[in-house]
N, CA, C and O of each residue as an XYZ file, in Angstrom:
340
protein
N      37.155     54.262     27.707
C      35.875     54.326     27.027
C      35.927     53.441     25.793
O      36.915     53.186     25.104
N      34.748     53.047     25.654
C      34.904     51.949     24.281
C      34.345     52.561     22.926
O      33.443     53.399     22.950
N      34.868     52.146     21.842
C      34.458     52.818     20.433
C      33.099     52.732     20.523
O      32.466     51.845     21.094
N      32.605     53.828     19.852
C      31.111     53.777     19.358
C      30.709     52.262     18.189
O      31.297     51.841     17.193
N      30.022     52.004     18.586
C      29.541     51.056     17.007
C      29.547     51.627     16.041
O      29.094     52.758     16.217
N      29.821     51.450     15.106
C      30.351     52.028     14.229
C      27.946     51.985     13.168
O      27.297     52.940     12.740
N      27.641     50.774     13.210
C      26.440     51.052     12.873
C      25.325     51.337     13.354
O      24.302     51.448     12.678
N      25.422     51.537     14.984
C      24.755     52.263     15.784
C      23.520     51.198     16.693
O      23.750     50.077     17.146
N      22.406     51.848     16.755
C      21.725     50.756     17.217
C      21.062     49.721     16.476
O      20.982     50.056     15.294
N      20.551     48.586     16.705
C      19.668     47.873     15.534
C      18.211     47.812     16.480
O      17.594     46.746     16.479
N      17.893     48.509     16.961
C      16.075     48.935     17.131
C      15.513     48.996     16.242
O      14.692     48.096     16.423
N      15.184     49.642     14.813
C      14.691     49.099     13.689
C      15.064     48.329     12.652
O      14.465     48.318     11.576
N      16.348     47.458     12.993
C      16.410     46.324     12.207
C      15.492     44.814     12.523
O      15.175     44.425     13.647
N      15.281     44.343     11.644
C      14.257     42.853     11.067
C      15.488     41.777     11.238
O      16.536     41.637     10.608
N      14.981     41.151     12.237
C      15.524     39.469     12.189
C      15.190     39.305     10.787
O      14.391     39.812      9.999
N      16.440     38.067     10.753
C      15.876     37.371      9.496
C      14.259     36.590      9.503
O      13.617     36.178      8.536
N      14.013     36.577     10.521
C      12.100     35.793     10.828
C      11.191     36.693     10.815
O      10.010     36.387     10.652
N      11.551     37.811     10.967
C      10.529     38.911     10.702
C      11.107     40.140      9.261
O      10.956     41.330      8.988
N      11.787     38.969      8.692
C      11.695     39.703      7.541
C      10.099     39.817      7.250
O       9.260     39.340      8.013
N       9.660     40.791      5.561
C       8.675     40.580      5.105
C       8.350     39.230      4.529
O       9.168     38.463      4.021
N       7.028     39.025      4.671
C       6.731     37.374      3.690
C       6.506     37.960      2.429
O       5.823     38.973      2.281
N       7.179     37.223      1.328
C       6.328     37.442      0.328
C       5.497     37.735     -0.281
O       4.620     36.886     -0.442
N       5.356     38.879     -0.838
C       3.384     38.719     -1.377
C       2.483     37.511     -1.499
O       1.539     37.074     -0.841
N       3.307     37.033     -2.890
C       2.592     36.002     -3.416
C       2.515     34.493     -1.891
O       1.420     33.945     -1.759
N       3.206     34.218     -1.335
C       3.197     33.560     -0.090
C       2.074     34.034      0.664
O       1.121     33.266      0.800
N       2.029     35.352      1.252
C       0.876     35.760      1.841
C      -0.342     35.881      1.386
O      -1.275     35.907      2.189
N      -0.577     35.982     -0.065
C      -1.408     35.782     -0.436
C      -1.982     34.108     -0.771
O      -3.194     33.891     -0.787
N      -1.417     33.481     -0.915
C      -1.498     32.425     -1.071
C      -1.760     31.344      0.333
O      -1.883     30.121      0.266
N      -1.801     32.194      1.590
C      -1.991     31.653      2.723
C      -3.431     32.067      3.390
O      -4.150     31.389      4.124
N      -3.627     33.456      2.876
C      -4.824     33.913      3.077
C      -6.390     32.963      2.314
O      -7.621     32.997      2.315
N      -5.057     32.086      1.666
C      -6.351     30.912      1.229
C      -6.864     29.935      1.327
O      -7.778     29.371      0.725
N      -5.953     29.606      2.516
C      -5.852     28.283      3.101
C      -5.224     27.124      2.037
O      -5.487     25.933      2.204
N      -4.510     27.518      1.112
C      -4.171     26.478      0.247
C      -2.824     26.211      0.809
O      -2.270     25.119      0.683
N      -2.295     27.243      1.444
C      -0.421     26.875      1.598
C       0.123     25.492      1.796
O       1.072     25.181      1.076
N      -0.302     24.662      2.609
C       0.288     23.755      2.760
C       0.283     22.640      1.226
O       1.057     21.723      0.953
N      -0.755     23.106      0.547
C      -0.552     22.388     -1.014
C       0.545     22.847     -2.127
O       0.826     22.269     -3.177
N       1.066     24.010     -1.613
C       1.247     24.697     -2.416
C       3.329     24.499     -2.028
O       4.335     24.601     -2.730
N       3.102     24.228     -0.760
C       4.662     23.845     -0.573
C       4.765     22.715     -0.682
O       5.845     22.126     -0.663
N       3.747     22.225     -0.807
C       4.137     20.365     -1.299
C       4.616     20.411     -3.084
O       5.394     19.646     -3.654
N       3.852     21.572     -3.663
C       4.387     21.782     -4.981
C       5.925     22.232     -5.028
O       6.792     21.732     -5.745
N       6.117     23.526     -3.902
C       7.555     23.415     -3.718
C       8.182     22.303     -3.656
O       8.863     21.910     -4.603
N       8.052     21.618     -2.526
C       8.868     20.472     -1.873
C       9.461     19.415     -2.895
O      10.508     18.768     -2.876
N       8.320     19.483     -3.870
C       8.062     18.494     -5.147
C       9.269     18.682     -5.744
O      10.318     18.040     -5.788
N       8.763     20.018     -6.328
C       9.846     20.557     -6.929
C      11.388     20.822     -6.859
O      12.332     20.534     -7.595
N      11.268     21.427     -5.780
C      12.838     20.961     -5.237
C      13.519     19.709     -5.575
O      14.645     19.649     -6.070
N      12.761     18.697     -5.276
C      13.192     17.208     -5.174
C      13.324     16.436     -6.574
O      14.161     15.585     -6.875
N      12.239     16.976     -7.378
C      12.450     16.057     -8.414
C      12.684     16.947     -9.784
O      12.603     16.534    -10.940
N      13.022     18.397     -9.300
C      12.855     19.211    -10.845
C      12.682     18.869    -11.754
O      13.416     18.663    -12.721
N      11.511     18.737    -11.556
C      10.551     18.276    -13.332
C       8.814     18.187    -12.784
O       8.117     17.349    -12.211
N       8.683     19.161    -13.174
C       7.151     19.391    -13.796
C       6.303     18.049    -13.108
O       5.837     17.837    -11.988
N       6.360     17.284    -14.357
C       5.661     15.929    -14.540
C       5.844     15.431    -13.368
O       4.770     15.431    -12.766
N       6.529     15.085    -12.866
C       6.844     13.925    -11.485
C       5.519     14.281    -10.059
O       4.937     13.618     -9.201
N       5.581     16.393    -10.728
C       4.514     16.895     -9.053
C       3.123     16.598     -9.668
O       2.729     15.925     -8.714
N       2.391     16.586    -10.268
C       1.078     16.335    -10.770
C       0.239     16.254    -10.137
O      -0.820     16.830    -10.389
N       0.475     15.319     -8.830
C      -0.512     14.828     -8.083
C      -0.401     16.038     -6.973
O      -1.469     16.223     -6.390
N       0.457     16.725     -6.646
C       0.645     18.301     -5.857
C      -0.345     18.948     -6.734
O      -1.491     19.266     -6.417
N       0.110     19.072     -7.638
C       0.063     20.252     -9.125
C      -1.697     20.118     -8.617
O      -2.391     20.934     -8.011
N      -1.966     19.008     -9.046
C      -3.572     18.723     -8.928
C      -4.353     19.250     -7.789
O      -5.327     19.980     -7.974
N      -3.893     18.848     -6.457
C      -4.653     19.209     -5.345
C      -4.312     20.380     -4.886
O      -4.903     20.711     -3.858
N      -3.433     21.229     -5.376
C      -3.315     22.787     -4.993
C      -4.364     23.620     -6.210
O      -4.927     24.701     -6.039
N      -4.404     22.909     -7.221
C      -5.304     23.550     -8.427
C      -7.030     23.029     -7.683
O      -8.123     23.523     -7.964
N      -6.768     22.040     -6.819
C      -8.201     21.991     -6.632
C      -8.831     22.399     -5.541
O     -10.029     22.547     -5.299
N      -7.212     22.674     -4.481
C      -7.847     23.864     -3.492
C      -8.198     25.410     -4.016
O      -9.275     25.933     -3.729
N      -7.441     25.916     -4.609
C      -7.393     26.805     -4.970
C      -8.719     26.938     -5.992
O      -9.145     28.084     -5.855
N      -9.391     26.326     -6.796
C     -10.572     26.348     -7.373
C     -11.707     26.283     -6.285
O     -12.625     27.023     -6.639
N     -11.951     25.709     -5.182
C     -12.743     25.785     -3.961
C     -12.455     27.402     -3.456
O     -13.381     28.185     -3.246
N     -11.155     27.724     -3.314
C     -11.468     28.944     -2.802
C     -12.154     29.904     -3.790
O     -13.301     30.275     -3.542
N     -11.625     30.255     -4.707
C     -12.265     30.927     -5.566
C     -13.441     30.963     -5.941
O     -13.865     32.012     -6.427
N     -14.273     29.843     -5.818
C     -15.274     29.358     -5.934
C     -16.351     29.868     -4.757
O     -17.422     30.410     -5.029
N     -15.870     29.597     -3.390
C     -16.141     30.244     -2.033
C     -16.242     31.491     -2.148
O     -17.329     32.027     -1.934
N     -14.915     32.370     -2.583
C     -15.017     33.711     -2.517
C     -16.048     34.182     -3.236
O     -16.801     34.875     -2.551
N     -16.416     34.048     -4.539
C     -17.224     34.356     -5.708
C     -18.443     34.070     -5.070
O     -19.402     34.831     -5.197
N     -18.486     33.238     -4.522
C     -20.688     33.388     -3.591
C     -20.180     34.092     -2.851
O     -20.861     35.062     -3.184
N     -19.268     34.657     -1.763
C     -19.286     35.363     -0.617
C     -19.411     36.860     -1.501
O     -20.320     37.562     -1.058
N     -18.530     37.571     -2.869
C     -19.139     38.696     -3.116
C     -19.980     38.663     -3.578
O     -20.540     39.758     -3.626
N     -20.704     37.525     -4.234
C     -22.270     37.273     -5.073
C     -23.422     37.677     -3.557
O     -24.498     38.145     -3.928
N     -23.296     37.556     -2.240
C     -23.924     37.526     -1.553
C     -24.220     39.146     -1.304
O     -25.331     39.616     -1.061
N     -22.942     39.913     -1.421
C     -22.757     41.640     -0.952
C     -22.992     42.186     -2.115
O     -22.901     43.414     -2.116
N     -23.219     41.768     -2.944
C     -23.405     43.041     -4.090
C     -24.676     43.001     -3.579
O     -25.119     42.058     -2.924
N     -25.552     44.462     -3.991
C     -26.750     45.042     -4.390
C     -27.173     44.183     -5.543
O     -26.614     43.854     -6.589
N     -28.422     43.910     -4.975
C     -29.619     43.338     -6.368
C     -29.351     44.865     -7.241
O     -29.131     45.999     -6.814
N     -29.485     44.300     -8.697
C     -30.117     45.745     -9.507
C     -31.419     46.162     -9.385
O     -32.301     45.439     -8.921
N     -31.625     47.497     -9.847
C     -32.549     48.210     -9.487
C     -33.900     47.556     -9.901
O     -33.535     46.699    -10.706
N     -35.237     47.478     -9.806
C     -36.158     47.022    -10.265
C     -36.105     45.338     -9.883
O     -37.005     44.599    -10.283
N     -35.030     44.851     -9.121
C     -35.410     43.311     -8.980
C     -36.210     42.955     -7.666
O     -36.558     41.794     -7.450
């Protein structure tokens, strides 16, 4: 007979690929900005320094202002008028 495993089964263990994502990652995908936003990574990685990503820095600040911008008429659309309008 062969030893027991000593840690038993892994049925509820997580690959490393199905770990959890990040919050801030998941949230940040739910905005369609991600792919700007790892170019800020990528940037970064590569040239650690601020200054060099700018032109990332820029077009993730200007997706990210479109979304926000989007979202803000989409709840401007669901609120209730006030009373008497």
């Amino acid at each position: 007979m062969t030893a027991p495993n000593s840690r038993g089964h892994n049925w509820s263990r997580k690959s490393e690929e199905e770990e959890e994502e990040d919050p801030v990652d998941q949230m940040i995908s739910r905005t369609g900005c991600a792919s700007f936003h790892r170019a800020v990574q990528d940037c970064m990685a590569e040239h650690q320094d601020w200054r060099q990503c700018q032109r990332s820095v820029h077009d993730f600040k200007q997706c990210m202002a479109e979304y926000q911008r989007l979202r803000a008429n989409q709840l401007g659309q669901h609120q209730p008028s006030p009373a008497g309008s």
